[in-house]
C-alpha positions in Angstrom: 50.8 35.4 101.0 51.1 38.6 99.6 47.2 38.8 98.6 46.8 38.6 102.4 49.5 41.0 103.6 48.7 43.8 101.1 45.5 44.7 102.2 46.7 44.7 106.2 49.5 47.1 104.8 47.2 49.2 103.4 44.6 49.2 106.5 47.8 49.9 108.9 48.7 52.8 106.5 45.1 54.3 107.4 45.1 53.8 110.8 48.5 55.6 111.3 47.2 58.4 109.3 44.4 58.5 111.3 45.5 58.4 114.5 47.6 61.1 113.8 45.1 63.9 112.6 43.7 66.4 114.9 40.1 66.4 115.5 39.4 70.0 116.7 40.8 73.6 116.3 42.2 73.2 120.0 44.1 70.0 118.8 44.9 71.4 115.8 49.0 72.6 116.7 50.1 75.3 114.7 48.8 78.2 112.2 47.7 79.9 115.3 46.4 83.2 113.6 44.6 80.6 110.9 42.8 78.6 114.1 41.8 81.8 115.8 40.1 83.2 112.3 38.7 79.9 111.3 37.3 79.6 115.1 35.7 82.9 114.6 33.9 82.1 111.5 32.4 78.5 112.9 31.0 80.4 116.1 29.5 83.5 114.1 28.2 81.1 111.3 26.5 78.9 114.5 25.5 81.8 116.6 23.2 83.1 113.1 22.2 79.2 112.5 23.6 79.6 109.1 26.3 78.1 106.5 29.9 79.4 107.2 31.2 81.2 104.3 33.0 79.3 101.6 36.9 79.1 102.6 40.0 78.6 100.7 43.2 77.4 102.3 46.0 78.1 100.7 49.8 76.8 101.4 52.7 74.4 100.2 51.9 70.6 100.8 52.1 68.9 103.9 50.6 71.8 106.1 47.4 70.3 107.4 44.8 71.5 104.5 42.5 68.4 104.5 42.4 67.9 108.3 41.5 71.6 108.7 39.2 71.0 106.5 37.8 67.9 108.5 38.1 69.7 111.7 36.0 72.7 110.2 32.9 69.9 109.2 33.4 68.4 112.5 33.1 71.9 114.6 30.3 73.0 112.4 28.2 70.1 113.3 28.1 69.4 109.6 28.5 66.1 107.3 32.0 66.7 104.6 32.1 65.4 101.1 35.9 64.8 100.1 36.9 65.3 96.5 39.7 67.1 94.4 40.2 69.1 91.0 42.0 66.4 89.3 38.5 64.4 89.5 36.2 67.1 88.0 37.6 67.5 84.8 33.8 68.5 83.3 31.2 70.2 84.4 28.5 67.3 84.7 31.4 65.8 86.9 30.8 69.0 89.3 26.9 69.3 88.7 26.4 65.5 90.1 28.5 66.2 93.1 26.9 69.6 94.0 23.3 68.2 93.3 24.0 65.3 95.6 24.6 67.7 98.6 22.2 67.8 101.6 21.5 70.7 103.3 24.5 72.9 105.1 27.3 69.8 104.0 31.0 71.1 103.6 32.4 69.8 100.2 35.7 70.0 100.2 37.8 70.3 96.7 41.5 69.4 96.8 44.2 70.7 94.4 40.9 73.0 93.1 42.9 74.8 91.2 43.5 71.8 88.8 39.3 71.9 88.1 38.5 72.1 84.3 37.4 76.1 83.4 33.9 74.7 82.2 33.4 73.3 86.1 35.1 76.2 87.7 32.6 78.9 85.8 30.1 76.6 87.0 31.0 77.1 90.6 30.9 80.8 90.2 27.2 80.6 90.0 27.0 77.9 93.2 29.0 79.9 95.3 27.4 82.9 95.0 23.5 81.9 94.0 23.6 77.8 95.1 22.2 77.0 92.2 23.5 75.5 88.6 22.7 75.7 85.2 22.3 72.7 83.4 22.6 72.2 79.9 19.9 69.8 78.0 20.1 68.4 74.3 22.6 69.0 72.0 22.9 72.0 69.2 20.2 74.5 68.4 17.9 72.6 70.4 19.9 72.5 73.8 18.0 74.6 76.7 19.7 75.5 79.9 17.6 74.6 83.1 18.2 76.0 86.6 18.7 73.2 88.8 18.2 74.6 93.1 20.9 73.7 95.1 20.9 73.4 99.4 23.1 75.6 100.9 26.7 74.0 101.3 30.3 75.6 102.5 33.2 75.4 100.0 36.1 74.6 101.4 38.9 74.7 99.1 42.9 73.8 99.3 45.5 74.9 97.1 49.4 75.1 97.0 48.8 77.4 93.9 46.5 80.2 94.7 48.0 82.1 91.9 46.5 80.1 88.8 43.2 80.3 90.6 41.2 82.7 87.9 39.9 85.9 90.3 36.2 85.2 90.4 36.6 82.2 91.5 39.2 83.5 94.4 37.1 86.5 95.0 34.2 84.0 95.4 36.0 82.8 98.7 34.6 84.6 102.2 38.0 83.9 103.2 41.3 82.7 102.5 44.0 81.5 105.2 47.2 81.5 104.2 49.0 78.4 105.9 52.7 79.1 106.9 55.8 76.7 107.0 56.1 74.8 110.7 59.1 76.4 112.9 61.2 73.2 114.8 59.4 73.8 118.2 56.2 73.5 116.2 57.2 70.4 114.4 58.5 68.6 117.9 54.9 69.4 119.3 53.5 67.9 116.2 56.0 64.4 116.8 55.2 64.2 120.3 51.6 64.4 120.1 52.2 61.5 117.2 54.9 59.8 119.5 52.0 59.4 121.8 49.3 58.6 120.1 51.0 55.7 118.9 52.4 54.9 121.8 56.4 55.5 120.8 58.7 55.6 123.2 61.2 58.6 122.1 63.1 61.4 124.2 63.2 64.9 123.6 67.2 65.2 121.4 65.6 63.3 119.3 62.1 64.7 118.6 64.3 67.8 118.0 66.7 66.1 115.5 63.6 64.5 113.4 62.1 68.4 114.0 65.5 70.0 112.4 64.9 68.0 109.2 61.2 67.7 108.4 61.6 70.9 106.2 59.1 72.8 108.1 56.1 70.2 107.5 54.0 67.9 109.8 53.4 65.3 107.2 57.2 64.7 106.3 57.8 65.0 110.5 55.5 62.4 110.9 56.3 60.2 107.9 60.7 60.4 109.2 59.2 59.8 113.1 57.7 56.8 111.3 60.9 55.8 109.7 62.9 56.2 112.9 60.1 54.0 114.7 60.6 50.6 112.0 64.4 51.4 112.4 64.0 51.0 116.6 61.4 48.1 116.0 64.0 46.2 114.1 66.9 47.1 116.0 65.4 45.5 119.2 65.1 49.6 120.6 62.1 50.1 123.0 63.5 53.9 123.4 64.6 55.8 120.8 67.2 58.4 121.5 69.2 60.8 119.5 71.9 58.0 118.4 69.3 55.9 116.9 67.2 59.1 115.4 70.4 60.2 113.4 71.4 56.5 112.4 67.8 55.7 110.9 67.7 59.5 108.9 71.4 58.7 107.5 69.9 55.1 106.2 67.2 57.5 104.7 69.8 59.7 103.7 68.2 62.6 105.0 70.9 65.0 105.7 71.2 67.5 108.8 69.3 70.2 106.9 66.8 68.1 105.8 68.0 67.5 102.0 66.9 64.1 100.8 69.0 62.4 97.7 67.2 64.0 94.9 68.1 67.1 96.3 71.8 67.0 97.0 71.8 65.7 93.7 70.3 68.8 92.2 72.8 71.0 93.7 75.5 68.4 92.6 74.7 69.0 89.2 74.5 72.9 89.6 77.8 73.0 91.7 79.9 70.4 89.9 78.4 69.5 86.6 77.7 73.3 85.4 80.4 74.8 87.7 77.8 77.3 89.5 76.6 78.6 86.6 73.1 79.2 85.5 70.8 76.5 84.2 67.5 75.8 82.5 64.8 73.9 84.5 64.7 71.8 81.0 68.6 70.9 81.3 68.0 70.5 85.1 65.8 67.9 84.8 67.5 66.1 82.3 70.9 66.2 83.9 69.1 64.8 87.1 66.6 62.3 85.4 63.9 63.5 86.8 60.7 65.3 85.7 60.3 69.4 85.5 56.9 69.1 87.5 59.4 67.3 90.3 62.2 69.5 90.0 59.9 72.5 90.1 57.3 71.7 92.8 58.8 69.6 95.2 62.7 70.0 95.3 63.0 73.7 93.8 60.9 75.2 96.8 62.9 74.3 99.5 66.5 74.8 97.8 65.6 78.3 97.5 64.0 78.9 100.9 67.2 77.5 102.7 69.4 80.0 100.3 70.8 77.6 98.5 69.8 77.2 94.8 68.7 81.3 93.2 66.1 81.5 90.2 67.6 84.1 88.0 66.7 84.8 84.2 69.3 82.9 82.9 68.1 79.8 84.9 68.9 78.1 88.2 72.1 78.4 90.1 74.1 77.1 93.1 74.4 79.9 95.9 78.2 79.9 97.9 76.1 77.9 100.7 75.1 75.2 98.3 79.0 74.9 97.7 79.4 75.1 101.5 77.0 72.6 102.6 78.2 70.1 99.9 82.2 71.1 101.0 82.9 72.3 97.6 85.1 75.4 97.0 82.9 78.6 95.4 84.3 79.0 91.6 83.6 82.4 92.1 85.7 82.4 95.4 88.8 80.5 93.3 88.8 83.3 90.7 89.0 85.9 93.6 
């Protein structure tokens, strides 16, 4: 039974995913300054009959990297090769993907800041020259031989430009810097999915699954997908705001959007270590959860809603952490 249902799982994951991305710039709903630059440089690079430049997008997860990098292959008319950092971790790795390249294809590098430095000084010389230097024998005997490469485009996403080295960065003819979604944004984004996939949902409570997708498409459209199962089991063929909210609370995804792991971050900073500063280390631990988590995925958003501060000493529970968990400030008791 479960060797049968596993795969149609996994196919049904696909499709929504799918369904659900964009195919063109115009489709495309958000970044607008980003579509407008990244329309420019697909009708100038078309207009000389040549590659576009190599392009880095840069932004927190969630934000539409890969399907703006599928939507620039499929408005230049040219095939896309899919791959990420994690995966090139030497530089043969690289050289066999870049060899393997026909003429004008877009490769596109996930996560590339997470290449190995032997592949990324080997892109330096792609970028710029499209060719590659490949090392043959071993010790005192090894040669290097230049291996020709066809012209590609580069298209590479990070949500750390910062720990990309600067000749690779500078390597980049452009760089689009992808912002957080604002609600209106996000309930264009749900009602485009809403449709696609033929939900039935009114407009309270696109807004209400909007209010708490922290400003990204994918976790909109992963809580619309959430709210739907909750409907489809519930014997609801229209979802309104009542069931919207009473799905998210099953989820526990609060009004501002915190899931569990982070109300229980500022739990620990507000209650456990009284408001005062803490190390990411101690954090972690007092949590059970890993740094990397703490760090990249929960960290981000505390401190963009005001309500965890980095400070030297180590993180700490702003007065509307305390308010939004209905804790009194310690600072406001010893007033």
């Amino acid at each position: 039974m479960n060797e049968v249902s596993q795969p149609i799982a996994s196919e049904n994951e696909l499709a929504f995913e799918s369904a659900l991305r964009p195919k063109s710039l115009d489709e495309f709903v958000g970044q607008p300054k980003v579509r407008k630059q990244l329309a420019l440089i697909i009708e100038a690079a078309a207009l000389q009959q040549r590659t576009s430049d190599h392009i880095l997008l840069a932004g927190p997860p969630g934000l539409g990297k890969t399907t703006l990098a599928m939507i620039i292959a499929h408005e230049s008319g040219r095939p896309l090769r899919l791959t990420s950092g994690p995966t090139i971790q030497h530089a043969g790795d690289l050289a066999a993907v870049l060899s393997s390249l026909v003429p004008g294809e877009v490769l596109f590098i996930d996560e590339i800041h997470r290449m190995a430095r032997t592949a990324e000084e080997m892109l330096y010389l792609a970028m710029e020259d499209f060719r590659v230097d490949v090392m043959v024998g071993k010790g005192a005997g090894a040669t290097s031989i230049p291996l020709e490469l066809s012209p590609f485009t580069l298209v590479g996403a990070t949500t750390r430009s910062g720990m990309l080295p600067n000749p690779l960065r500078d390597r980049f003819g452009f760089t689009a810097h992808l912002e957080f979604y604002d609600d209106d944004e996000l309930e264009q984004v749900l009602a485009r999915a809403a449709s696609k996939l033929e939900i039935k949902i009114n407009s309270d409570a696109l807004g209400t699954i909007a209010s708490r997708s922290r400003g990204t498409p994918r976790i909109a459209n992963r809580l619309l997908r959430r709210v739907r199962d909750f409907a489809l089991v519930a014997g609801i063929d229209s979802i309104t705001e009542t069931e919207a909210n009473a799905a998210l609370s099953l989820y526990e995804v609060d009004s501002e959007g915190l899931d569990r792991l982070d109300r229980e971050v500022l739990k620990a900073l507000a209650i456990r270590f009284a408001g005062k500063p803490v190390g990411l280390s101690t954090l972690a631990i007092a949590v059970g959860e890993e740094q990397d988590t703490i760090e990249a995925v929960v960290e981000p958003f505390l401190v963009r809603k005001g309500l965890i501060a980095r400070t030297p000493r180590g993180r700490q529970a702003t007065a509307a952490a305390f308010i939004h968990l209905g804790l009194a400030n310690p600072e406001t008791i010893l007033d």
